[in-house]
C-alpha positions in Angstrom: 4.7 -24.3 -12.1 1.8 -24.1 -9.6 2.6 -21.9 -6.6 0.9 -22.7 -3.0 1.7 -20.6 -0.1 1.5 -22.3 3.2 1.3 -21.7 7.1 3.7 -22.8 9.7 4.2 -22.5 13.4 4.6 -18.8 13.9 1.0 -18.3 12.2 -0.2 -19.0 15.6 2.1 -15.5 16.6 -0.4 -14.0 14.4 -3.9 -14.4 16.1 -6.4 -13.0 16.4 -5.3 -11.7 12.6 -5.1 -15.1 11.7 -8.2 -16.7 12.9 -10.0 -15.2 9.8 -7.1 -15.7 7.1 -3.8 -17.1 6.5 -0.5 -15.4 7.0 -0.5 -14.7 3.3 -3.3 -12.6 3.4 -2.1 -10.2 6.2 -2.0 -6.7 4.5 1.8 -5.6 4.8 3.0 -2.4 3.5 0.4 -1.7 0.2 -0.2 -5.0 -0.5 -1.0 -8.1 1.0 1.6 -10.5 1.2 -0.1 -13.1 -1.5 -0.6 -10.0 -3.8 3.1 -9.8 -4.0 3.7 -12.8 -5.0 1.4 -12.9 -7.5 2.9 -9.9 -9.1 6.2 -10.8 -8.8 5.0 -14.7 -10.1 2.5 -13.0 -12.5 -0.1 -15.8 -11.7 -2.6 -17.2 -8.9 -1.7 -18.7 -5.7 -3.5 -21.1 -3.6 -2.9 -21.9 -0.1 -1.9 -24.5 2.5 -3.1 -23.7 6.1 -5.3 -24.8 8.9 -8.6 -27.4 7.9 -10.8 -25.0 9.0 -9.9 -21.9 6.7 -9.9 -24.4 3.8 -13.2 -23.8 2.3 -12.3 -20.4 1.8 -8.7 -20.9 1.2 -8.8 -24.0 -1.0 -5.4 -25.5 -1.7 -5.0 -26.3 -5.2 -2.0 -28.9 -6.5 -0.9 -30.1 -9.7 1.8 -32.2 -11.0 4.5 -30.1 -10.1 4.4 -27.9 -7.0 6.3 -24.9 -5.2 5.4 -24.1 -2.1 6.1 -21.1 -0.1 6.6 -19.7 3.2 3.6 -17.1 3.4 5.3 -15.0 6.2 8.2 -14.2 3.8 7.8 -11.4 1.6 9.2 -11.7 -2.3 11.9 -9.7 -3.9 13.6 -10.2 -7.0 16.5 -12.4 -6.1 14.4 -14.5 -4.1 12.3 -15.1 -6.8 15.0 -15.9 -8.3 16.3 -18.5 -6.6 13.1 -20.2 -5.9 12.5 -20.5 -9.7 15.7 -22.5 -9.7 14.2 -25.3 -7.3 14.2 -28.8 -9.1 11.7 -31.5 -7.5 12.5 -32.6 -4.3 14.5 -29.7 -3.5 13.8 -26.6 -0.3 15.3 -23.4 -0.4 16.1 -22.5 3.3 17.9 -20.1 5.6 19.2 -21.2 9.0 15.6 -23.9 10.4 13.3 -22.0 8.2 11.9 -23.3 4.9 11.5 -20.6 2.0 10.4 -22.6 -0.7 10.2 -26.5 -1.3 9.6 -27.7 -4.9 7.9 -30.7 -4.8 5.7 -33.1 -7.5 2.2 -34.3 -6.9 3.4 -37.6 -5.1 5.9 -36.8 -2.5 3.3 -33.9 -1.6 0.5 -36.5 -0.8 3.0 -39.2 0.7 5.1 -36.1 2.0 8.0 -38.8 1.3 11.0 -38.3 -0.7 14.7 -36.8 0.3 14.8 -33.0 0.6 18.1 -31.6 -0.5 18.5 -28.4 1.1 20.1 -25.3 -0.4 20.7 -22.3 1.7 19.6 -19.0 0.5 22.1 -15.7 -0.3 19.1 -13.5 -0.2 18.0 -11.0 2.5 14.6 -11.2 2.6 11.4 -9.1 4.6 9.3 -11.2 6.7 6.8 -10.8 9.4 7.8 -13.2 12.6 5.5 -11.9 15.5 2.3 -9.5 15.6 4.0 -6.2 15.7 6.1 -6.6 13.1 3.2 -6.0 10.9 3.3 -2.1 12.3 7.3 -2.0 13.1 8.4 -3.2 9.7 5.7 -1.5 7.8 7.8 1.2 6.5 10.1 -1.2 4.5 7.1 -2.8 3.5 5.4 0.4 1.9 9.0 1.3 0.1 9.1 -2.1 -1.3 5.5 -2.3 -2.5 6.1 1.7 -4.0 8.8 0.4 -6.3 6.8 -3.0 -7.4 3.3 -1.0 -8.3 4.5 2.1 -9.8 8.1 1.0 -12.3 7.4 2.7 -15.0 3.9 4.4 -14.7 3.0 7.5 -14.5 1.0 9.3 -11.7 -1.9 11.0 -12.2 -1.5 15.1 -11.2 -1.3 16.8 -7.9 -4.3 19.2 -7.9 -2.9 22.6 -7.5 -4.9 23.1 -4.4 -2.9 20.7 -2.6 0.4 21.1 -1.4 3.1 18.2 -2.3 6.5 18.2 -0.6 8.4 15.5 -2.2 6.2 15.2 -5.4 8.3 12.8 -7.0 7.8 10.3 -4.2 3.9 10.8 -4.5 1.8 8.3 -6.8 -1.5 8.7 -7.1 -3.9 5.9 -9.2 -6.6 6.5 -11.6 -10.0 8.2 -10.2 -8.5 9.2 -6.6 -9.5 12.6 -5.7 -6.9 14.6 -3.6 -8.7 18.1 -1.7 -6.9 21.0 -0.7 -4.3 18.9 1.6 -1.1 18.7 2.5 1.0 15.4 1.6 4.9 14.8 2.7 6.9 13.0 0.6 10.4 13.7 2.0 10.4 10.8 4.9 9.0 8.1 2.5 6.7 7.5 -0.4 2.7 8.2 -0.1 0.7 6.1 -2.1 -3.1 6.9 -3.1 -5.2 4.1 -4.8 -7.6 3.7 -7.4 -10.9 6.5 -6.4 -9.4 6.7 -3.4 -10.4 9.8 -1.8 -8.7 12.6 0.5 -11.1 15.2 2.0 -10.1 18.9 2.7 -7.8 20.2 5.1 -6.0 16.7 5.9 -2.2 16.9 6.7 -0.5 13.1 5.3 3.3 12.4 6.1 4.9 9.1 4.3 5.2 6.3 4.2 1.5 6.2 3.6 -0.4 4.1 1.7 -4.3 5.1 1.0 -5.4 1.8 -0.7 -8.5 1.7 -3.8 -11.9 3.1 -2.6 -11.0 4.1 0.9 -11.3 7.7 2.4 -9.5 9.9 4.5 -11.8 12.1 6.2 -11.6 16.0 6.6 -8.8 17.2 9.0 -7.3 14.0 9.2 -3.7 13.7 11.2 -1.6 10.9 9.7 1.9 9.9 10.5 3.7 7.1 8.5 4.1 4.3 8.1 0.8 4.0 8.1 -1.2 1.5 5.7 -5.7 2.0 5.2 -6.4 -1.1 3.4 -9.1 -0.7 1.1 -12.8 0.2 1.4 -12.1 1.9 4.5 -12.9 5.2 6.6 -10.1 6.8 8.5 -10.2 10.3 10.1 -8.9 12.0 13.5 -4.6 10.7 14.3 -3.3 8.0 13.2 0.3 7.4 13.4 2.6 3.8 11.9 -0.6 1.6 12.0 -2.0 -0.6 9.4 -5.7 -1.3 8.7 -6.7 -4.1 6.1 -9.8 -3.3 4.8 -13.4 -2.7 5.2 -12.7 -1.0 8.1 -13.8 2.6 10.0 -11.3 4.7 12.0 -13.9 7.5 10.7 -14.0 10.0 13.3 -11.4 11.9 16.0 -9.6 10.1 18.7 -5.6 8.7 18.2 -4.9 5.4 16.8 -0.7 4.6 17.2 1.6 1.8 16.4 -1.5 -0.5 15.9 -3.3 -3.2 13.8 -7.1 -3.8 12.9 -8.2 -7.1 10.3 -11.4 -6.6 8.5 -14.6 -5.4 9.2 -13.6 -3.2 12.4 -15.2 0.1 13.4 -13.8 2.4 16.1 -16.4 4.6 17.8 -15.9 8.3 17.7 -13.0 9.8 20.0 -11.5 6.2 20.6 -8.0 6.8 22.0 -4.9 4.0 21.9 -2.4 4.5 24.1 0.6 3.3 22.8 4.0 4.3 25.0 3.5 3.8 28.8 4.4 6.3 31.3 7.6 4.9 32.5 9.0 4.0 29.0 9.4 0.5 29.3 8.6 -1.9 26.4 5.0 -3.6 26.6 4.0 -6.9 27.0 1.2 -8.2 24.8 -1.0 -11.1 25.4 0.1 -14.2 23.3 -2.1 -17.1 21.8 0.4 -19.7 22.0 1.9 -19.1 25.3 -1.6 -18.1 26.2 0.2 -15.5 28.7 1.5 -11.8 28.0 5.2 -11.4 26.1 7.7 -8.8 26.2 7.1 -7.2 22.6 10.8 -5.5 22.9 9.0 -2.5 21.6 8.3 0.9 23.1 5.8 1.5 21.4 2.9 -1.1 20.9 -0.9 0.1 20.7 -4.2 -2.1 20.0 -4.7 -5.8 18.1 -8.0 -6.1 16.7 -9.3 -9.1 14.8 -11.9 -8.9 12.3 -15.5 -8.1 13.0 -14.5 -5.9 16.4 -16.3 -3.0 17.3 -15.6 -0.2 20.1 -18.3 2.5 21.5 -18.0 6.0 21.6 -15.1 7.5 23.9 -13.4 3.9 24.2 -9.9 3.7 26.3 -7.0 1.2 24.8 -4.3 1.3 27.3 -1.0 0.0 25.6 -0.4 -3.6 24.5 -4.1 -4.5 24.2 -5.3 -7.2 22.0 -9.3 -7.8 21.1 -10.1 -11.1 19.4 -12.9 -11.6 17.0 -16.4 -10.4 16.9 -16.3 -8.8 20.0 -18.2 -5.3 21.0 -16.2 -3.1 23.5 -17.3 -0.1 25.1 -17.7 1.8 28.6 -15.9 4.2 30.1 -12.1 3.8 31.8 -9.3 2.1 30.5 -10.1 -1.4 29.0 -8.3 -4.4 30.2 -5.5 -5.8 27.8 -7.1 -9.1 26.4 -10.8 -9.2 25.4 -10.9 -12.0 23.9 -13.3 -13.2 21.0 -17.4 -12.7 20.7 -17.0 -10.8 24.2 -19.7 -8.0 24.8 -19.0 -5.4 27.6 -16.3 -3.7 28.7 -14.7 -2.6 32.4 -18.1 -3.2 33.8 -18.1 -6.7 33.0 -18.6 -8.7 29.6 -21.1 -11.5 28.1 -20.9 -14.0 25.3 -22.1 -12.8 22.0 -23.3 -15.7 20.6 -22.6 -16.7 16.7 -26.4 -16.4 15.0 -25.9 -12.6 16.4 -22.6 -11.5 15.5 -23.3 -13.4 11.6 -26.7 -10.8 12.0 -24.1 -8.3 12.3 -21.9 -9.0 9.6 -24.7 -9.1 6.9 -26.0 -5.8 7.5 -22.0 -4.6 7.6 -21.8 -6.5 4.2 -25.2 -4.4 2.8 -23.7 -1.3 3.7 -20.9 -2.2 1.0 -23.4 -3.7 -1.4 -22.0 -7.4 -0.6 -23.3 -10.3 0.6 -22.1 -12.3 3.6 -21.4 -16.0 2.1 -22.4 -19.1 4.0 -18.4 -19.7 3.8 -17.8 -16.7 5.9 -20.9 -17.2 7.8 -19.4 -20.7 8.7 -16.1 -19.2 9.2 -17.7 -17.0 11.9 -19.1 -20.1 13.5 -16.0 -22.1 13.4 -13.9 -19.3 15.2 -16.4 -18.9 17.6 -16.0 -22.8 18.8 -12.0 -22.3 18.3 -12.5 -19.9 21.0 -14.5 -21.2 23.5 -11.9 -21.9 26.0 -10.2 -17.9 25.7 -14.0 -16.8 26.7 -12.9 -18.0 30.0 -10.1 -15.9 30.8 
């Protein structure tokens, strides 16, 4: 069977996240959400979503497809109910589709009755932007069980201190310095040469993913997720990073998301609970107006290639689109929104030929070079966002 993960209408819940990826590829928990279903499928998905991310996420169909919601995280008896799907047939709960089953023709001529069958399973999913934060502890627990069933972890140095140790997995090459890790409140999870410098004090759920670093004296809280080939360092508390990106240095980072590429100046400071305790709006793409999140706590959105200066202010609920370069002093205001350049003071376009300048020399830094697919990815968001420049 040939597996294809597809976007719907809440991907557009997920932007600025999503102008740079599908939903699949949102880092939830350890693992993005196409890497666990290509564990739990034990093969290579391909992906259905917007014309524009298409060169990079090329959709791939056969004679007999399954494709599946990519905001719906697997589990065992969903997996097993969607392996049950004949042709022509969707596996569904209440208006959303799960999983449709479908053969090479009615997916070209999308013809053909659908026979519905209702699903028994409860699933985790990801429905708006701050679920990727707020359900991230379930999503680290889940991801704990899948990677380590049956392995062993590699020791606890005796110069670290381990509360919990049974809950603490640690991958092949990571290097763990004279810290403290806090297993009792959920599991933490160190990748592959993954590295934890002295003196750092790490409460799970926490997930350390391969090659990143946690710098020394570090702060974290769960359920915290640093996606891989990152820097993280100062507090960080129930936040996920994907990857590639620096939180090196002090300054507090709470109940918050970054995508790729980011870096956070030094002593950068999120607020994340307003002074009166109410919940906090955040802006929304769709609506293209501010929501009630229902949450208390709610911190900074930053899409890929974002950048803040030294000493930046995020006051609660603030969302920063793509490519954009923030800095000045005093609170920021709550939507930047992509290739901005400025801050309270004012802001200016940064135009496209720039910000791809950018990216390459980010790219050398990790020994990788920037494709002319991301390069035109850049460009394309940059034209998707035109009309947000003007807010």
């Amino acid at each position: 069977m040939n597996y294809i993960l597809f976007d719907e209408a809440r991907r557009e819940n997920f932007l600025p996240l999503t102008f740079m990826r599908p939903v699949a590829d949102i880092r939830f928990g350890i693992l993005t959400i196409r890497e666990k279903w290509e564990k739990y499928l034990n093969c290579k998905t391909s992906t259905l979503t917007d014309n524009y991310l298409a060169s990079k996420f090329p959709l791939v169909k056969k004679e007999e497809n399954t494709i599946i919601n990519g905001a719906i995280c697997p589990n065992p008896d969903l997996i097993k109910e969607i392996k049950s799907l004949r042709s022509g047939q969707a596996l569904v709960i209440g208006d959303t589709i799960i999983a449709m089953c479908l053969n090479d023709h009615d997916f070209e001529k999308k013809t053909g009755e659908i026979d519905e069958i209702n699903s028994n399973t409860d699933f985790l999913e990801i429905v708006n932007i701050w679920d990727i934060y707020a359900k991230n502890k379930e999503a680290i627990n889940a991801d704990f069980k899948l990677l380590t069933k049956g392995r062993k972890s590699q020791p606890i140095p005796s110069h670290c201190v381990a509360i919990a140790p049974e809950n603490i997995f640690i991958e092949e090459g990571a290097q763990l310095l004279a810290s403290t890790f806090n297993a009792t409140e959920g599991p933490i999870y160190i990748g592959e040469k993954a590295i934890v410098m002295e003196g750092s004090n790490i409460r799970g759920p926490f997930a350390l993913c391969h090659h990143s670093f946690v710098k020394m004296g570090a702060k974290i809280y769960g359920s915290t997720t640093v996606g891989p080939y990152s820097k993280v360092g100062g507090e960080i508390a129930n936040s996920v990073i994907f990857g590639y990106t620096n939180k090196a240095h002090d300054g507090f980072l709470g109940h918050s998301v970054l995508a790729e590429w980011c870096n956070l100046g030094a002593d950068t400071n999120t607020s994340n609970l307003k002074n009166t305790y109410d919940q906090v709006k955040i802006w929304n793409y769709p609506v293209e107006s501010f929501i009630d999140t229902g949450q208390q706590f709610c911190g900074l959105i930053m899409g890929d290639h974002s950048k803040c200066g030294i000493n930046t202010m995020f006051n609660c609920g603030t969302v920063v689109g793509v490519s954009s370069n923030v800095f000045g002093s005093g609170y920021q205001r709550n939507f930047i929104s992509s290739f901005k350049w400025g801050g309270v003071s004012g802001f200016s376009t940064f135009l496209p030929k720039k910000a791809i300048e950018v990216a390459k020399e980010m790219y050398r830094r990790r020994n990788i070079e920037l494709s002319e697919i991301d390069a035109k990815l850049i460009e394309d968001v940059y034209n998707l966002t035109h009309g947000y420049r003007r807010m």
